[in-house]
MARTOR-831396 format. One line per field, with one value per residue (C-alpha): residue number from 1; x, z, y negated; residue in one letter. Coordinates in Angstrom, 1 decimal, m for minus. Layout:
// MARTOR-831396
lumdo = [NUM; ...]
x = [X; ...]
z = [Z; ...]
y = [Y; ...]
seba = [A; ...]
This chain:
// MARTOR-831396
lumdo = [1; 2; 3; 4; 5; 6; 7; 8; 9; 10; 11; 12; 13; 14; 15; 16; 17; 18; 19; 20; 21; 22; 23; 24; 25; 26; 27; 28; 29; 30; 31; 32; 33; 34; 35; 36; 37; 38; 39; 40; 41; 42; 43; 44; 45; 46; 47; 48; 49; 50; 51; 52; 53; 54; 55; 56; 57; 58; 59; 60; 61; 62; 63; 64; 65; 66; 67; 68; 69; 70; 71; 72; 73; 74; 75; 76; 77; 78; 79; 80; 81; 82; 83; 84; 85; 86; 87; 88; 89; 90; 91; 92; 93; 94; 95; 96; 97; 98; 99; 100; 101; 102; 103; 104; 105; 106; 107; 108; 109; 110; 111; 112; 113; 114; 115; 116; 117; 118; 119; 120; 121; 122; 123; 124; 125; 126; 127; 128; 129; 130; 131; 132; 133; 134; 135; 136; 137; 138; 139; 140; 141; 142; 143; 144; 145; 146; 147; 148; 149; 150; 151; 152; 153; 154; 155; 156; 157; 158; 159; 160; 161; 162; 163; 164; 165; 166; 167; 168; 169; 170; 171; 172; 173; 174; 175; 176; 177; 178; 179; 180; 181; 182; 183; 184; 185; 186; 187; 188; 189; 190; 191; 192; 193; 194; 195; 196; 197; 198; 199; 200; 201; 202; 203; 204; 205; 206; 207; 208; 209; 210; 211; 212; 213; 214; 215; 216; 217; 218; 219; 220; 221; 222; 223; 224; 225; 226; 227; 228; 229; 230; 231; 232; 233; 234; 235; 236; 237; 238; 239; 240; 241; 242; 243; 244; 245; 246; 247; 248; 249; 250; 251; 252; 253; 254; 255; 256; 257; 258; 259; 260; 261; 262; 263; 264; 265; 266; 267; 268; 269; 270; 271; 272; 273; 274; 275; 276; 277; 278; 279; 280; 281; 282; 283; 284; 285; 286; 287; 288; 289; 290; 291; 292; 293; 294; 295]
x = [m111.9; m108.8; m107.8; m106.3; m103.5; m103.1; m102.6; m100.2; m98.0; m97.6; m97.1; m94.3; m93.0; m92.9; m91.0; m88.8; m87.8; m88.1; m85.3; m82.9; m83.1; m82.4; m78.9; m77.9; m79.7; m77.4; m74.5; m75.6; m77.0; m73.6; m71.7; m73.3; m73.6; m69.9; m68.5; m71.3; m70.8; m73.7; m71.1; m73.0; m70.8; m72.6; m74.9; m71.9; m70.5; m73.8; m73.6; m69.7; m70.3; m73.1; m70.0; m67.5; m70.2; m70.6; m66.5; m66.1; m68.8; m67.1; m64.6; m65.1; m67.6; m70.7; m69.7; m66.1; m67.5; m70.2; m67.3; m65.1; m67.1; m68.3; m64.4; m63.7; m66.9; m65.1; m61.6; m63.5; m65.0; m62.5; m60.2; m62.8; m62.7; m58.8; m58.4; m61.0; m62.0; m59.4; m57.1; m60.1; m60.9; m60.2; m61.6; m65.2; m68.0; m68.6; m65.2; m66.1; m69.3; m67.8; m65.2; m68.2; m70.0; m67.0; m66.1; m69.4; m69.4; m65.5; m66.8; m69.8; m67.7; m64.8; m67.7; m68.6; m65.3; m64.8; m68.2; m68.4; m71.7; m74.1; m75.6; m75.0; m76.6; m76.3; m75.7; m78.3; m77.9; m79.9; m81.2; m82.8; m84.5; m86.7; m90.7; m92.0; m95.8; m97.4; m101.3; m102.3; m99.2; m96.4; m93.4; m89.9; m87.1; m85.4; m88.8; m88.6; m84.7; m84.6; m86.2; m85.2; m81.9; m81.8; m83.7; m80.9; m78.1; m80.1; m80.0; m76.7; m75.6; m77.6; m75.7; m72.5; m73.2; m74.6; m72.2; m68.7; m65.8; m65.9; m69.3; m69.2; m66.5; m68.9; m71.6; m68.5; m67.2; m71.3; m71.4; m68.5; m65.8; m62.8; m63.8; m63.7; m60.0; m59.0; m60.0; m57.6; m60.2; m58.6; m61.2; m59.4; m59.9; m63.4; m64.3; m62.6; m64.9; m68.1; m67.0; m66.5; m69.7; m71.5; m69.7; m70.4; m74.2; m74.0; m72.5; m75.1; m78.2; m76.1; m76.4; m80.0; m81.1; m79.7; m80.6; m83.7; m83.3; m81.2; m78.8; m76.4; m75.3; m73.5; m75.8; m78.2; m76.9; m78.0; m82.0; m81.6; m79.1; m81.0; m84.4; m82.0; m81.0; m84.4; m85.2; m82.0; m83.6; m87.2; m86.0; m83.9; m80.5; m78.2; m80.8; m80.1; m84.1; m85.3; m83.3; m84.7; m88.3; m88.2; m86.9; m90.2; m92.6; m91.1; m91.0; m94.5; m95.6; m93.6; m95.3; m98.4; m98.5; m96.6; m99.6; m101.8; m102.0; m102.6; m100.4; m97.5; m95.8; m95.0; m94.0; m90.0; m91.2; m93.8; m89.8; m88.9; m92.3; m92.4; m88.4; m89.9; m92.6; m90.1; m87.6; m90.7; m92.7; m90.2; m86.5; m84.8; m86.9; m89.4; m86.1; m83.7; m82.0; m83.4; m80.3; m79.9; m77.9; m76.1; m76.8]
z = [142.0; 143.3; 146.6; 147.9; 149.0; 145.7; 144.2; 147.0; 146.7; 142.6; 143.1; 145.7; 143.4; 140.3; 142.8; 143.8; 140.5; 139.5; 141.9; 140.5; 137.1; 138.3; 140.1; 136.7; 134.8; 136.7; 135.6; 131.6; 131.9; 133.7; 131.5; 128.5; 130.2; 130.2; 127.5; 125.0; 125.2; 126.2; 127.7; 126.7; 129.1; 132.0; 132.3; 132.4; 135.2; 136.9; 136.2; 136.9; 140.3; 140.8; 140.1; 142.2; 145.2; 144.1; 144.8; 147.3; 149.7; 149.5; 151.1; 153.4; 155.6; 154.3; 155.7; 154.6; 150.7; 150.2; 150.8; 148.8; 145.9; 145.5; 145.1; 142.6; 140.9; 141.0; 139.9; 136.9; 135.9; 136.0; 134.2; 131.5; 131.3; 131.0; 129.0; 126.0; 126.3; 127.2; 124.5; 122.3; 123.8; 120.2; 118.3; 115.9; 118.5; 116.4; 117.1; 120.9; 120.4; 118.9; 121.8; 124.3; 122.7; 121.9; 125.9; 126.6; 124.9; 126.5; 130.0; 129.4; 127.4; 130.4; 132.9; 130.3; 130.4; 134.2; 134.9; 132.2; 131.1; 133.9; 136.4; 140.1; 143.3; 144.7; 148.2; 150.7; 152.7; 156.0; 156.8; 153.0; 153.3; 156.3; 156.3; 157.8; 158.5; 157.6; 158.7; 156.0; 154.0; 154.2; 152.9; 152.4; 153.9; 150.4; 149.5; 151.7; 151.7; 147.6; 147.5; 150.7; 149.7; 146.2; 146.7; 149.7; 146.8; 144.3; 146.9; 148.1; 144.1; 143.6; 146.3; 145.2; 141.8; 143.4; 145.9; 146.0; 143.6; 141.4; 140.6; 139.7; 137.4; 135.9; 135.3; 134.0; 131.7; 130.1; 129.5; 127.7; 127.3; 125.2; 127.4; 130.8; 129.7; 128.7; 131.9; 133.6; 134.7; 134.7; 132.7; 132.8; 136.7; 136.4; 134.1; 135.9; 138.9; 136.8; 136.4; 139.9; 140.8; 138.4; 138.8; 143.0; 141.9; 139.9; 142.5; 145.0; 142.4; 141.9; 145.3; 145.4; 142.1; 142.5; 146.6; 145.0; 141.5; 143.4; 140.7; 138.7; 135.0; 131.7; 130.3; 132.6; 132.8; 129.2; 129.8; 133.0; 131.4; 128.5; 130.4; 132.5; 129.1; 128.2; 131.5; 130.9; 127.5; 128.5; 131.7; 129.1; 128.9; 131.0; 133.5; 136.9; 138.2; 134.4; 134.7; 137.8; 137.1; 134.1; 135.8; 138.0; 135.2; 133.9; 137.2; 138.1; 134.2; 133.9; 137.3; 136.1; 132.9; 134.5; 136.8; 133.5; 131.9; 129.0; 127.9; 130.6; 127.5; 126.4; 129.1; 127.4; 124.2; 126.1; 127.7; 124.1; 122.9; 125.5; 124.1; 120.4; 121.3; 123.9; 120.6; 118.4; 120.4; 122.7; 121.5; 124.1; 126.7; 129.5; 131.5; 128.7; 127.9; 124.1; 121.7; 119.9; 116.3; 115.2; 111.4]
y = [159.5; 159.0; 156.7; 153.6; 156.1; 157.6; 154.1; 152.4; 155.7; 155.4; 151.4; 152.3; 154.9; 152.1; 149.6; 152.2; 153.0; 149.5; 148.3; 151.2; 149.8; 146.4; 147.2; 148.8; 145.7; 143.5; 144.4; 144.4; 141.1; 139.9; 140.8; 139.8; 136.2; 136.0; 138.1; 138.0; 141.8; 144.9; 147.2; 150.1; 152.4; 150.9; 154.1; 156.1; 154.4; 155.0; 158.5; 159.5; 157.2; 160.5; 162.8; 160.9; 161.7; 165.1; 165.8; 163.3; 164.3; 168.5; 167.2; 164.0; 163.1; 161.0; 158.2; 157.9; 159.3; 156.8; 153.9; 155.9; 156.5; 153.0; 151.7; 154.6; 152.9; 149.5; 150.7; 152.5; 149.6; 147.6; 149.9; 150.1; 146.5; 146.6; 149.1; 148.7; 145.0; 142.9; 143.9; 143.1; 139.8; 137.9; 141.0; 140.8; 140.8; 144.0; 145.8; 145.2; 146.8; 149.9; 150.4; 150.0; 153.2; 154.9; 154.7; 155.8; 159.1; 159.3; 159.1; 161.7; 164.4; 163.5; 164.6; 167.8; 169.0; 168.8; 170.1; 172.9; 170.3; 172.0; 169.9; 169.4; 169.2; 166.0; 166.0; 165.4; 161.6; 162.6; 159.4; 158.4; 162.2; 161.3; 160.6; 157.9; 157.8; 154.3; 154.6; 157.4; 157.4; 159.5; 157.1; 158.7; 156.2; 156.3; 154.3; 151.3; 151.2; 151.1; 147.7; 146.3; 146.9; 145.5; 142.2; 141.9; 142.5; 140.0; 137.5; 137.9; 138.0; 134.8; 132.6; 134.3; 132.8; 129.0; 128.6; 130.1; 129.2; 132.1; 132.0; 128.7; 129.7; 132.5; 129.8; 127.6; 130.8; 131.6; 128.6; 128.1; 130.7; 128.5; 124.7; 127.2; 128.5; 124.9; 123.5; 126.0; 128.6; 132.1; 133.7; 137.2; 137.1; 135.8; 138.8; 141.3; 139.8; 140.4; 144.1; 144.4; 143.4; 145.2; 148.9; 147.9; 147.8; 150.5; 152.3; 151.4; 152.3; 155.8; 157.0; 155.6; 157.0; 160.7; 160.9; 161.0; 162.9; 165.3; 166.2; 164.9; 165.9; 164.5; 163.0; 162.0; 158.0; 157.6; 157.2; 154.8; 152.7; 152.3; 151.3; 149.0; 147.3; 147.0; 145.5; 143.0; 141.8; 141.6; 139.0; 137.4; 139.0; 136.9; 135.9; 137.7; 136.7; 137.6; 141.6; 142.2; 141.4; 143.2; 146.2; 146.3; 145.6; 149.1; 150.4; 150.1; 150.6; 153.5; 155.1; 154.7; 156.2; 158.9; 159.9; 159.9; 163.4; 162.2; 159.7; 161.0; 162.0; 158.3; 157.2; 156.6; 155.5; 152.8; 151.3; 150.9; 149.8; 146.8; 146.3; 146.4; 144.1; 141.1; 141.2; 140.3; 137.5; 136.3; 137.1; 135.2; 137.1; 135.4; 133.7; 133.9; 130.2; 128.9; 129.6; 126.4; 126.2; 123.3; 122.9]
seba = [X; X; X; X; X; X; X; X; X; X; X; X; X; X; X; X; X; X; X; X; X; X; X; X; X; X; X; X; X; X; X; X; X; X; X; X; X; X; X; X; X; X; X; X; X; X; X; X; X; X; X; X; X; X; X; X; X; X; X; X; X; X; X; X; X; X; X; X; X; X; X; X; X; X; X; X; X; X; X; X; X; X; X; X; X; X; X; X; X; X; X; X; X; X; X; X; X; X; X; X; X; X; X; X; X; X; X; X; X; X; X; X; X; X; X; X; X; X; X; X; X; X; X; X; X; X; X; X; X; X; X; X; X; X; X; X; X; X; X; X; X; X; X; X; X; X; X; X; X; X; X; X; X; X; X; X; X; X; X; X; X; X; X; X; X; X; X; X; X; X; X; X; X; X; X; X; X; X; X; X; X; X; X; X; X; X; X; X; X; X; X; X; X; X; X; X; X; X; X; X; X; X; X; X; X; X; X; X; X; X; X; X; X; X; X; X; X; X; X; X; X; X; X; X; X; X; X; X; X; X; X; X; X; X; X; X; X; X; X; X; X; X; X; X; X; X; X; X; X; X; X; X; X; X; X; X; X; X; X; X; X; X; X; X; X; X; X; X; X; X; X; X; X; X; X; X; X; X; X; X; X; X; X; X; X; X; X; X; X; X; X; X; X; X; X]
């Protein structure tokens, strides 16, 4: 039988894991609110911002790198979005599609090359590597900053969004890309602004994700992002409240059928399951808006 300890310390584990998703599932479900568009390079950026620490940190202190490699984050998403969007912005939605994949293989053979494809030690943050003893528990500090930390970003994101200028010129351009650009909102500005904020929270869940993992390689963007997507679709992709529960349902999910033996095995394929299952029942997700078509 196992104890209360045993189950508090996999339900911590879940929400930890939970809340890395969601900073990734952020900035898929942003971006797909505004440009119509799943910027399948977002995992990449979550991985080369595990790079950028990699190099930054040999050579600055961890205090100057962990600013530094959060702008580098920024100025690679925004480049990203310059280079292989913009020029596409009257494109098929399918041509945009295509140059999203095609920059995501770009960034992880770009990280091959420079690395020779092995992986990396990620460097050590002292103060996310400490145990903290909670009554029986021993609870690493990267476990109760994780969450603390993101539902602080979600909230911070959510007012952004309500109650400043440019979010309401997001809601404005999700709403309605061509009526948004007619009414003399700079949409290029308010896109480059979504890609901001979602390379800065991919940046953040980068040097949460690998302080824990421990390493960094090529490839290794590919399976978060790809859960985070999920996570994006099951909230209802465009829905910041809908992305981040989703990520903990498959936080907590995924945790648990990790501690089973058994079924441990499954524990991707049950990400893509729940994905298989949300597109079947509820194809606009639990806080996804009802898609209406004029006949």
């Amino acid at each position: 039988m196992h104890t209360a300890t045993y189950y508090i310390d996999l339900l911590l584990s879940g929400i930890t894991v939970g809340s890395l998703y969601a900073l990734i599932a952020i900035g898929y479900t942003m971006v797909y609110g505004i440009l119509r568009l799943i910027n399948f390079a977002h995992g990449d950026i979550f991985m080369m911002a595990g790079f950028f620490m990699v190099y930054a940190s040999a050579s600055m202190p961890m205090a100057v790198s962990i600013p530094v490699v959060l702008v580098m984050t920024v100025l690679l998403g925004v480049l990203i979005e310059r280079a292989a969007y913009k020029p596409l912005r009257s494109a098929p939605r399918m041509s945009v599609m295509i140059s999203a994949i095609g920059v995501s293989y770009l960034l992880q053979n770009l990280a091959t090359y420079i690395t020779g494809g092995l992986a990396r030690p990620y460097p050590e943050i002292a103060l996310l590597k400490k145990t903290l003893a909670v009554g029986s528990l021993n609870v690493k500090v990267i476990t109760i900053v994780t969450p603390l930390l993101t539902i602080l970003l979600v909230v911070a994101l959510v007012l952004f969004i309500n109650h400043t200028k440019t979010g309401m010129a997001m809601r404005a351009v999700s709403k309605d890309f061509d009526t948004a650009r007619l009414m003399g909102i700079k949409v290029n500005n308010v896109i480059s602004a979504t890609f901001v904020i979602g390379s800065f929270l991919a940046g953040v869940g980068s040097i949460l994700y690998f302080s824990n993992y421990g390493q960094v390689s090529p490839m290794i963007g590919a399976m978060p992002g790809l859960k985070a997507f999920v996570a994006a679709v099951f909230g209802g992709i465009g829905s910041i409240p809908g992305a981040v529960l989703g990520a903990y349902i498959i936080g907590v999910c995924e945790s648990l059928i990790k501690a089973n033996d058994t079924i441990a095995i499954f524990s991707n394929a049950f990400t893509f399951a729940l994905l298989i299952l949300v597109l079947l029942f509820k194809p606009n997700g639990m806080f996804g808006e009802k898609l209406t078509e004029k006949v």
